[in-house]
MIBA-881537 format. One record per residue (C-alpha): residue number from 1; y, x, z. Coordinates in steps of 0.25 Angstrom, whole numbers. Layout:
<sites>
SITE  num      v      u      w
SITE  NUM      Y      X      Z
...
</sites>
This chain:
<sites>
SITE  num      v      u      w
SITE    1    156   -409   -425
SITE    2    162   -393   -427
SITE    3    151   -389   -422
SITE    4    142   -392   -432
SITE    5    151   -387   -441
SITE    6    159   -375   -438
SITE    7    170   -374   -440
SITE    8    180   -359   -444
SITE    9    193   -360   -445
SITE   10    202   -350   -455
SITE   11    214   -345   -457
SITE   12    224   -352   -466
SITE   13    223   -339   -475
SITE   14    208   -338   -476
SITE   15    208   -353   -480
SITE   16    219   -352   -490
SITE   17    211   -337   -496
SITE   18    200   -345   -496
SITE   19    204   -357   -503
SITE   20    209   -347   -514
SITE   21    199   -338   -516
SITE   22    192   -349   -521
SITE   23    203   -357   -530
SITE   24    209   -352   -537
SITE   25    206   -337   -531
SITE   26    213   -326   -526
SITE   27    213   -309   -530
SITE   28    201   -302   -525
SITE   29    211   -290   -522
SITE   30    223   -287   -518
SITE   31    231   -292   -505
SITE   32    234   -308   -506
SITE   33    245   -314   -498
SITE   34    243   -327   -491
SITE   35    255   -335   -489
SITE   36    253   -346   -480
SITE   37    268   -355   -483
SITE   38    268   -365   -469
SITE   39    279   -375   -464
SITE   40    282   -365   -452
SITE   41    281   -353   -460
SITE   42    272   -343   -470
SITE   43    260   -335   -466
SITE   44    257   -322   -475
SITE   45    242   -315   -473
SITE   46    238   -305   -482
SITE   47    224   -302   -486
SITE   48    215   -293   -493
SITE   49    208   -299   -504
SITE   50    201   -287   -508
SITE   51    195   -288   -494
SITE   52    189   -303   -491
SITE   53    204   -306   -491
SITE   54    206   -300   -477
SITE   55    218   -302   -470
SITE   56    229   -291   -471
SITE   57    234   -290   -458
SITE   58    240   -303   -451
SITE   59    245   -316   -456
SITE   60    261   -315   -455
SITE   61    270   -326   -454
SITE   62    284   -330   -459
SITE   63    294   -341   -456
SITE   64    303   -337   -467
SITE   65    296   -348   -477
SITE   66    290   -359   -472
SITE   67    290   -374   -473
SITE   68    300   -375   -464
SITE   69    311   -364   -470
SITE   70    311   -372   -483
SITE   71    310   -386   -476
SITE   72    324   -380   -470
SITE   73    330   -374   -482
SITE   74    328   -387   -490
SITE   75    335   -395   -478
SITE   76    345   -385   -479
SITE   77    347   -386   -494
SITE   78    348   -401   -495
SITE   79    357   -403   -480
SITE   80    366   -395   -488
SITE   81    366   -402   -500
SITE   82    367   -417   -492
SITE   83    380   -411   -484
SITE   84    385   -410   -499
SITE   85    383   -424   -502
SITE   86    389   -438   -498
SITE   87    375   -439   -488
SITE   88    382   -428   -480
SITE   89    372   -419   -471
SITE   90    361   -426   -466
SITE   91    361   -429   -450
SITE   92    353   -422   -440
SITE   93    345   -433   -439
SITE   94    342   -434   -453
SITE   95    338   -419   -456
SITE   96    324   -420   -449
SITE   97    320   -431   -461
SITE   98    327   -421   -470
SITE   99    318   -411   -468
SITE  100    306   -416   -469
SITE  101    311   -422   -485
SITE  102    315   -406   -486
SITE  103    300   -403   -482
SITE  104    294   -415   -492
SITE  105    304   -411   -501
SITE  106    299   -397   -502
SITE  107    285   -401   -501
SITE  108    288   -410   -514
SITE  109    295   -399   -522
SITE  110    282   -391   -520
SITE  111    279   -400   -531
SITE  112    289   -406   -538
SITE  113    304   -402   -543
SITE  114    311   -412   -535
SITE  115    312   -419   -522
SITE  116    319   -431   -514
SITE  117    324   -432   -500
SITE  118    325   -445   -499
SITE  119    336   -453   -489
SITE  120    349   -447   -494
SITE  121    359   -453   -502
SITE  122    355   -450   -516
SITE  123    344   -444   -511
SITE  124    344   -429   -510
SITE  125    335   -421   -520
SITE  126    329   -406   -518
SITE  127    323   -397   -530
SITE  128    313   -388   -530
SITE  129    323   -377   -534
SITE  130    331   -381   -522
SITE  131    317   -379   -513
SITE  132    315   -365   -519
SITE  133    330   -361   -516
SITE  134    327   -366   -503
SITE  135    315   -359   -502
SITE  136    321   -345   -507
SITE  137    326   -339   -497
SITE  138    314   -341   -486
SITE  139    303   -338   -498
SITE  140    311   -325   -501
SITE  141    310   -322   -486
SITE  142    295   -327   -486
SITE  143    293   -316   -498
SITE  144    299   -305   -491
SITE  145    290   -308   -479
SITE  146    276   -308   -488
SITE  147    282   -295   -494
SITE  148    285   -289   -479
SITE  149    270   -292   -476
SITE  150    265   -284   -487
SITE  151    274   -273   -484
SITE  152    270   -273   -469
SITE  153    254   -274   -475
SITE  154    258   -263   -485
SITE  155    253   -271   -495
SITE  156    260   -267   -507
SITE  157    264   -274   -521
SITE  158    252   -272   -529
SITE  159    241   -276   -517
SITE  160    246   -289   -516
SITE  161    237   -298   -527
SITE  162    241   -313   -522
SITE  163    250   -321   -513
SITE  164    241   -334   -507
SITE  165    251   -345   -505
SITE  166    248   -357   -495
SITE  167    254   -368   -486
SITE  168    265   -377   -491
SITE  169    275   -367   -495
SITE  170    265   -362   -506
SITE  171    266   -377   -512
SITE  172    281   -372   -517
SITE  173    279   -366   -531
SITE  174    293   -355   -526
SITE  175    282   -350   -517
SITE  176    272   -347   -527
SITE  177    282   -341   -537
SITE  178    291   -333   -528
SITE  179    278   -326   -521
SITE  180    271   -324   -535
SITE  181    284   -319   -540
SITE  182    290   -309   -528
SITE  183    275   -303   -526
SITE  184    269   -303   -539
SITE  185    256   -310   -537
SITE  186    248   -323   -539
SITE  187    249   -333   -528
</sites>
């Protein structure tokens, strides 16, 4: 059947650029940061978009913000806060399950303002302010990784004309604020 059709397979940057360059657009110039959030970690590839959008060296990765750093800071926050309450800490047993409601939590706050994991006398509630305190500290880290890149690629300030934001972790509206706001361009 494939061979009727051929078939070429991308990267996940060229798709994303791709996608973009059509809706809503991207600069025609400039250097663009593609940040590439995953649950494992964050790939970073810099491109030239005054050149066909030609890649600026490698693709670089980072585990200092992923979906599994914040799925740990939330299970952190809210362990702390049961071991405070009449529920007490939550068994061993019970963490598992408490970590996939701090995954569908943060999913959910991606969106809304507030979410319930359910099962917990009470029930225990997490905000979106308390997702972007737990997501501080790794996106600070994140940052100074981007900005490392473009140091090592000499890219300065002024060069860099966008930041391309994709995967789950670009859902969360701290993402897009904090990388708009510490480098200074669209994203």
């Amino acid at each position: 059947e494939w061979a009727q059709h051929p078939v070429s397979l991308i990267s996940d940057t060229t798709a994303a650029l791709t996608a973009l360059q059509a809706n809503p657009g991207l600069p025609d110039h400039g250097i663009i940061a593609v940040c590439d959030f995953g649950g494992s970690g964050t790939n970073v590839t810099l491109v030239d978009a005054g050149r066909g959008f030609e890649p600026i060296g490698s693709t670089r990765r980072s585990t200092v913000f992923s979906g599994d750093v914040i799925d740990q800071a939330l299970l952190d926050h809210v362990v702390a806060d049961l071991g405070g309450n009449d529920d007490g800490p939550p068994t061993v047993g019970s963490l598992t399950r408490l970590r996939s409601q701090c995954r569908d939590a943060k999913e959910q706050l991606s969106s809304e303002t507030v979410a319930e994991l359910a099962g917990f006398h009470g029930g225990v509630w997490l905000t979106r302010v308390e997702l972007d305190e737990a997501l501080r500290q790794p996106l600070e880290g994140f940052f100074t990784v981007l900005q490392n890149i473009l140091d090592d690629n000499e890219i300065l300030p002024h060069a860099l004309s966008a930041i391309v934001s994709v995967g789950g972790g670009a859902n969360m509206p701290t993402v897009t604020t904090g990388l708009s706001q510490r480098f200074g361009v669209a994203v």
